[in-house]
C-alpha positions in Angstrom: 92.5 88.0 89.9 92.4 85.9 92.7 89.0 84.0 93.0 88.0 82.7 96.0 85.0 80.2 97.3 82.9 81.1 100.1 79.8 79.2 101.8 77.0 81.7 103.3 77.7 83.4 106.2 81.9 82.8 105.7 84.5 85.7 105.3 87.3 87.0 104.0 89.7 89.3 104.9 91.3 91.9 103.0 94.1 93.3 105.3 93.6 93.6 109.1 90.8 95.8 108.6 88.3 95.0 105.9 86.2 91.9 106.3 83.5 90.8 103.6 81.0 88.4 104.6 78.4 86.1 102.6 75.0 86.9 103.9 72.2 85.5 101.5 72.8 83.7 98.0 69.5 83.9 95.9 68.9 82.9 92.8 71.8 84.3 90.7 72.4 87.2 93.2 74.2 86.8 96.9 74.3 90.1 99.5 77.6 90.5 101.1 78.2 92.0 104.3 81.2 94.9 104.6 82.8 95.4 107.7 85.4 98.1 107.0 86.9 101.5 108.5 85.3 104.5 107.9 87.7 106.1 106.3 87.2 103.3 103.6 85.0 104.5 100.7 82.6 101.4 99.3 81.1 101.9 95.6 79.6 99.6 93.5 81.5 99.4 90.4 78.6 101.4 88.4 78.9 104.3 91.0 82.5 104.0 91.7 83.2 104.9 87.7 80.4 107.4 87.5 82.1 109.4 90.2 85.4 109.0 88.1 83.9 110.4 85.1 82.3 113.5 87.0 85.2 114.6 88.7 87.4 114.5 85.0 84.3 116.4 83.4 85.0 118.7 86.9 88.9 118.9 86.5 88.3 119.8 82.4 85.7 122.3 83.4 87.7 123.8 85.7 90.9 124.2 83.2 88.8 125.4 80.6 87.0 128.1 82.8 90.6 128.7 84.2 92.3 129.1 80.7 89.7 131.5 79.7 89.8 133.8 82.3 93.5 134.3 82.0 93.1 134.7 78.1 90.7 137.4 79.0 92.9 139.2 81.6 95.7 139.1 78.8 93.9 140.9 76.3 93.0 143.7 79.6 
């Protein structure tokens, strides 16, 4: 992990494209600023792993409801 020290209202850069700025420190907490391409989906980690888990609970759904529908067009 590469760990980096910023001052309010300095940047970094990840790539050309993404830039992550330092807008407030309070207390324990600090806002950052994101300056990235559409294109570029932004998740807090929370969010970022619930939507992990839901598509797996969607992909085993889906292979589940696919298995038995073939097992019942078998026995047809």
């Amino acid at each position: 992990m590469l760990v980096l020290t910023r001052k309010l209202n300095e940047s970094i850069m990840i790539g050309n494209d993404i830039e992550i700025t330092i807008l407030a420190v309070e207390g324990e907490q600090i806002k950052l600023g994101i300056n990235a391409p559409k294109q570029v989906e932004i998740h807090r980690k929370e969010i970022y792993l619930a939507i992990q888990q839901e598509n797996n609970e969607a992909i085993n759904t889906k292979s589940t409801l696919l298995s038995n529908l073939s097992d019942y067009f078998k026995k047809k």
